[in-house]
C-alpha positions in Angstrom: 53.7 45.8 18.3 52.1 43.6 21.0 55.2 43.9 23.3 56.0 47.3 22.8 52.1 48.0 23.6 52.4 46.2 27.0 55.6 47.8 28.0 54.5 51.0 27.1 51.2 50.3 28.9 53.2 49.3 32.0 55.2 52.8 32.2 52.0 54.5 31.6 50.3 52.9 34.5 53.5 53.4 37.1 53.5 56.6 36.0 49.8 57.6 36.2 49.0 55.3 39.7 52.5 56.9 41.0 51.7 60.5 40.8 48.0 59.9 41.7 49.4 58.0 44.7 51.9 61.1 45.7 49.4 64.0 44.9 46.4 61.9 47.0 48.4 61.1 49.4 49.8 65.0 49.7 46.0 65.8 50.0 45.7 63.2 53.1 48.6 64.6 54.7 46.7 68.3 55.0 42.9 67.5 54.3 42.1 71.3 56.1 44.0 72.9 53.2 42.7 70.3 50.5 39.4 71.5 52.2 40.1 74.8 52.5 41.2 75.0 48.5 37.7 74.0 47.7 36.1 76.4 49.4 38.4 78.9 46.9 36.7 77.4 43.6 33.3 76.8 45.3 33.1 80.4 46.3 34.5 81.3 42.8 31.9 79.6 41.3 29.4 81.1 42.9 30.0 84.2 41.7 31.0 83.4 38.5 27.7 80.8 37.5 25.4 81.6 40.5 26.4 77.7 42.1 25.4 77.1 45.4 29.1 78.0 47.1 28.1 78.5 50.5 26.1 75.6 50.6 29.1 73.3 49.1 31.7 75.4 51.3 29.4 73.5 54.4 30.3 70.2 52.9 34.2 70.6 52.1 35.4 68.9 54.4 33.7 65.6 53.7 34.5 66.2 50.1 37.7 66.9 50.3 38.7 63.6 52.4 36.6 61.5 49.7 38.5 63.0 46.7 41.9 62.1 48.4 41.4 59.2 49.4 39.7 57.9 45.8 42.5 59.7 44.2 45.1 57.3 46.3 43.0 54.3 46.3 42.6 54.8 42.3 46.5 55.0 42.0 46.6 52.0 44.2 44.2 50.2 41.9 46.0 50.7 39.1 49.6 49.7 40.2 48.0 46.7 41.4 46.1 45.7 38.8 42.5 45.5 40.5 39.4 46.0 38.8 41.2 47.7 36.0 38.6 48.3 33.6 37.0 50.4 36.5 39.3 52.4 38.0 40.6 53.2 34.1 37.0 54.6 33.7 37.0 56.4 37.4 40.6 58.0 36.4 39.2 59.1 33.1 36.0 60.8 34.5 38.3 62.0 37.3 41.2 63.6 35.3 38.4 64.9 32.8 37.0 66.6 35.7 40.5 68.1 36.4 41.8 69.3 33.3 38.3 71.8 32.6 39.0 73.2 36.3 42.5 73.9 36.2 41.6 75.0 32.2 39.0 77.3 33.7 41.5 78.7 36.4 44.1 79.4 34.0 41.7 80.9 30.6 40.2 83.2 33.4 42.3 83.7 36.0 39.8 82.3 38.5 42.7 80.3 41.2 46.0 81.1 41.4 46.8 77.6 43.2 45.2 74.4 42.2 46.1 72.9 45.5 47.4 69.5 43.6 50.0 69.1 45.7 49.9 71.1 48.8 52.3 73.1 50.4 54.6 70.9 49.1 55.0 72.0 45.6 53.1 75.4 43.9 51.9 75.2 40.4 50.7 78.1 38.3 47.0 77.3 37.1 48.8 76.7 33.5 51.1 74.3 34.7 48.4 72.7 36.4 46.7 72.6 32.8 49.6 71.0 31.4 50.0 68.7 33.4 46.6 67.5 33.4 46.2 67.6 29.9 49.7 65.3 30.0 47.7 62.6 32.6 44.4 62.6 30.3 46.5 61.7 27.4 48.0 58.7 29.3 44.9 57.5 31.0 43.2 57.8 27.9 45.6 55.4 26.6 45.3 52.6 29.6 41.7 52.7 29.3 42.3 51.3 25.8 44.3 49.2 26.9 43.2 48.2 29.5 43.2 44.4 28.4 46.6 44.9 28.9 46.8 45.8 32.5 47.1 42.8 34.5 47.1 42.1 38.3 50.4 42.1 39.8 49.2 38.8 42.2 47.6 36.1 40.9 45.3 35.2 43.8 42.2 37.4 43.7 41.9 36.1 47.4 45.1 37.6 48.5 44.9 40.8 46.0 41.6 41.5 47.1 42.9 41.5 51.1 46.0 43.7 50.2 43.9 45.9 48.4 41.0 46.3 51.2 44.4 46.6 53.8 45.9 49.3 51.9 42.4 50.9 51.3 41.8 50.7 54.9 45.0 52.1 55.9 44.8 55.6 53.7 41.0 55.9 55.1 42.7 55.6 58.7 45.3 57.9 58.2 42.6 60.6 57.0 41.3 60.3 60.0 43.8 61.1 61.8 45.1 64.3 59.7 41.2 65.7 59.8 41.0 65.7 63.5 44.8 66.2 64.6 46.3 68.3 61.2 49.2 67.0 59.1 51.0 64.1 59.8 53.8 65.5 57.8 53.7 69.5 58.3 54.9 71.3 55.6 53.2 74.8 56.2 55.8 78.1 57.1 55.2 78.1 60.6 56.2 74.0 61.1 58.1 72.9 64.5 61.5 74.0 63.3 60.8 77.4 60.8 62.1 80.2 61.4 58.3 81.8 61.8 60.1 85.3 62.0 62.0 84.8 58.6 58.6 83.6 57.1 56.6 86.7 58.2 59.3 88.8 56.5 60.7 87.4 53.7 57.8 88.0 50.5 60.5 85.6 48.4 60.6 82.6 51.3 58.8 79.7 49.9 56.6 79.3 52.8 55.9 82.4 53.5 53.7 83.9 55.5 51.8 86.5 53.9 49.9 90.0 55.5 51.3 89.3 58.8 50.7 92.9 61.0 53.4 92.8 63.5 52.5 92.5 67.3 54.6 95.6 68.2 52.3 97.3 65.8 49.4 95.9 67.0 50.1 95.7 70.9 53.0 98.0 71.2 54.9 94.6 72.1 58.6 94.4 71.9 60.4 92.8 69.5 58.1 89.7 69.3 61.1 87.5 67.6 63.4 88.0 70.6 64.0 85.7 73.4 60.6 83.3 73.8 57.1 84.3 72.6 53.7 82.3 72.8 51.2 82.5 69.9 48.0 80.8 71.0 45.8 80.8 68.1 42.0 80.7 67.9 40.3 81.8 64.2 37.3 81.9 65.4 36.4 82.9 69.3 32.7 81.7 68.8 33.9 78.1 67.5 35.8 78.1 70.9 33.9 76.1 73.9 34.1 77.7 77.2 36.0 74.9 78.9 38.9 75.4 76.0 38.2 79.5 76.1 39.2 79.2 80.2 41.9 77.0 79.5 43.6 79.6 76.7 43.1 82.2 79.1 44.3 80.8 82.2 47.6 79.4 80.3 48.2 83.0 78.8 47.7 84.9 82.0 49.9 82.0 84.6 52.6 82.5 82.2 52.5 86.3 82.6 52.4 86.2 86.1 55.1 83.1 86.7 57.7 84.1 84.0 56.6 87.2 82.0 56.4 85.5 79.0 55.3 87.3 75.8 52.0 85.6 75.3 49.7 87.1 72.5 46.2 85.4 71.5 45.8 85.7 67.3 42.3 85.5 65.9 40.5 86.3 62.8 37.0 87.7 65.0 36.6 91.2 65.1 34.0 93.5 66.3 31.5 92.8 69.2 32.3 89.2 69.7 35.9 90.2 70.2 35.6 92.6 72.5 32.8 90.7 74.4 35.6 87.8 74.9 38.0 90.0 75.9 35.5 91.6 79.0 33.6 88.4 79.7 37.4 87.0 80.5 38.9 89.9 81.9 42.1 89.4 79.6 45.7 90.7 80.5 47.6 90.0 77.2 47.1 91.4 74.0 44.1 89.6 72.0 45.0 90.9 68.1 43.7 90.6 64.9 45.3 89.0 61.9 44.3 88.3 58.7 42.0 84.3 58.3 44.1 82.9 55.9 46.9 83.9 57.7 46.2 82.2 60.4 45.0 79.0 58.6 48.8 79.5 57.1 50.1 78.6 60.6 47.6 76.2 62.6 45.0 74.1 59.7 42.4 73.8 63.0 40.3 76.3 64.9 43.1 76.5 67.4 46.3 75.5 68.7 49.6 77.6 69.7 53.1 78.2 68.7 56.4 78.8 71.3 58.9 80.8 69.4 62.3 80.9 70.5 64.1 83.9 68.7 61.7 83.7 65.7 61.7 79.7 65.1 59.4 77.5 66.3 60.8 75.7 69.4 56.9 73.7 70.0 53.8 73.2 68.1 50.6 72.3 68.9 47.9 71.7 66.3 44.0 71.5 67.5 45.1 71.6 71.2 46.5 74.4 73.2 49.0 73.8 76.3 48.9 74.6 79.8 51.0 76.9 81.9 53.1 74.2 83.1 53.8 72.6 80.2 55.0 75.9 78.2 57.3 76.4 81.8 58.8 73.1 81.3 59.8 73.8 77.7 61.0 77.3 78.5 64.4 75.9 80.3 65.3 73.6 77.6 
C-alpha cells in the first residue's frame, strides 16, 4: 500500500503542478485578457450580490498578474517539492475558490468563458466545473499526503535558489506581457491571420465577433483588398497628445505619399469623438466598432494592424508606427 500511495501521489502531483503550470502560464502570456475576464465576473457580481465591481474592475489588472503568477509558482512548488505542506494548502484554498465560480457560472449562467486557458483553448462553464471538481479531488488527495511529497533536490541551498530563479523569471516575464501584450499571441487578428476570414467566418475559432464593415461605415472599398492600415485606439481620451499627433500624422503622410487605406478604430463615441476628429482636422475615416471587439484584436489602448489582402502582414501591440515605417513594409 505504501508504494502504491507514493506513486500514485507522484502522478497526482505532475499532473496537478503541470496543468497549473500550463493554465498560469497561458494567463501570463495575455495578462490584459486574464484582466479583462475579471472584469466579466466582477461586474457580474455586482449586479447579481450588490459587490463592489467597479471598484475591483479598478484593481484587475494587479490582480490578475498576482493570480497567474501564484497559480505558476504554486505548480512550480509542487513539481519541485518545496514547502509542500504549503503550497498543498494554497492549491486547496485556490482550487476551492475555483470550482464555486465556475459552479456559479454554469448553475446560473452568469460567464460563458472561464478564461482558464485563454485564447488558447474555450471551455463551456460546465466543463470548467468538471474539471475543477477533477483538480480538487486530486489536490485534496496530495494535501493528505503530503508526507509523501518530497523535494526533487536534496540541497535546500540549491532548491531554494532554483526555486527563487524560476520564481523570478515568471514575475519578469509578466512584466513584460502587461506592458508590451502577449509574448505568444494567440488572438484572431495575430501577425499572420487572415483578419478578413476572422471578421466573417461566425464558425472560425478565433473569430472576430460584431465587426461593422468599413465600407459600411466609411463608404470604403473593399477593405480586404490590396493593403489596409488599422490604427487602433479604444479609448481617444486614454490617448496623450504626443501619441494622438503621432496617429494622425502617420495616417494622413500615408494618404498623401501612397493613398493607402488607413482607417482609425475606436470604441469613443459622442462628443469626445467628434471633438478629436475637429481638434485634428482628420482626413481618414475615424469609425466606431464595438470595445470588445477591439480588445479582440490589440489587448492595449492602442496599436495598429497592416493588412495585406485580409491577413495581417505587421502588428504592433501598445505602439503605433510612423509613415515611413508602414512605406518601408508596403514594398515587401
Amino acid at each position: 500500500m505504501h508504494y502504491f500511495l507514493v506513486a500514485l501521489t507522484f502522478i497526482c502531483r505532475i499532473a496537478v503542478g503541470g496543468l497549473f503550470i500550463f493554465s498560469g502560464l497561458i494567463k501570463v502570456n495575455d495578462l490584459h485578457g486574464f484582466a479583462y475576464k475579471l472584469i466579466e465576473y466582477f461586474h457580474v457580481f455586482d449586479k447579481d450580490f450588490g459587490f463592489p465591481g467597479d471598484f475591483f474592475a479598478g484593481l484587475a489588472f494587479p490582480i490578475a498578474t498576482l493570480l497567474a503568477i501564484v497559480e505558476v509558482w504554486l505548480g512550480l512548488w509542487l513539481l519541485l517539492g518545496f514547502l509542500s505542506r504549503l503550497t498543498t494548502a494554497l492549491l486547496l484554498a485556490l482550487i476551492v475558490f475555483f470550482t464555486v465560480l465556475t459552479w456559479y457560472s454554469w448553475f446560473f449562467n452568469a460567464v460563458q468563458d472561464c478564461g482558464c486557458f485563454g485564447d488558447f483553448m474555450k471551455l463551456t462553464p460546465y466543463e470548467s466545473f468538471l474539471k475543477d471538481l477533477v483538480l480538487l479531488v486530486l489536490i485534496g488527495f496530495l494535501f493528505i499526503q503530503t508526507a509523501r511529497i518530497r523535494p526533487v533536490l536534496g540541497n535546500r541551498h540549491t532548491l531554494l535558489g532554483v526555486v527563487l530563479t524560476l520564481s523570478a523569471g515568471v514575475a519578469v516575464l509578466s512584466a513584460v506581457t502587461l506592458t508590451s501584450g502577449p509574448v505568444v499571441d494567440m488572438l484572431g487578428a495575430c501577425k499572420g491571420c487572415d483578419f478578413g476570414q476572422n471578421t466573417r467566418d461566425s464558425a472560425a475559432r478565433k473569430h472576430i465577433p460584431n465587426w461593422v464593415p468599413l465600407q459600411d461605415a466609411c463608404g470604403a472599398q473593399d477593405e480586404f483588398k490590396g493593403y489596409t492600415l488599422l490604427l487602433v485606439v479604444k479609448n481617444l481620451d486614454k490617448l496623450s497628445e504626443a501619441d494622438a499627433r503621432a496617429m494622425v500624422e502617420t495616417a494622413h503622410g500615408l494618404k498623401a505619399a501612397s493613398g493607402l487605406q488607413t482607417f482609425i478604430l475606436t470604441a469613443t463615441v459622442g462628443k469626445p469623438k467628434k471633438a478629436f476628429t475637429e481638434a485634428h482636422k482628420l482626413q481618414v475615416c475615424l469609425t466606431n466598432q464595438d470595445e470588445t471587439l477591439l480588445k479582440t484584436i490589440i489587448r492595449c489602448n492602442r496599436g495598429a494592424l497592416l493588412l495585406k489582402d485580409g491577413v495581417v502582414a505587421e502588428k504592433w501591440v501598445c505602439t503605433q508606427p510612423d509613415a515611413a515605417t508602414v512605406q518601408a513594409l508596403l514594398g515587401k
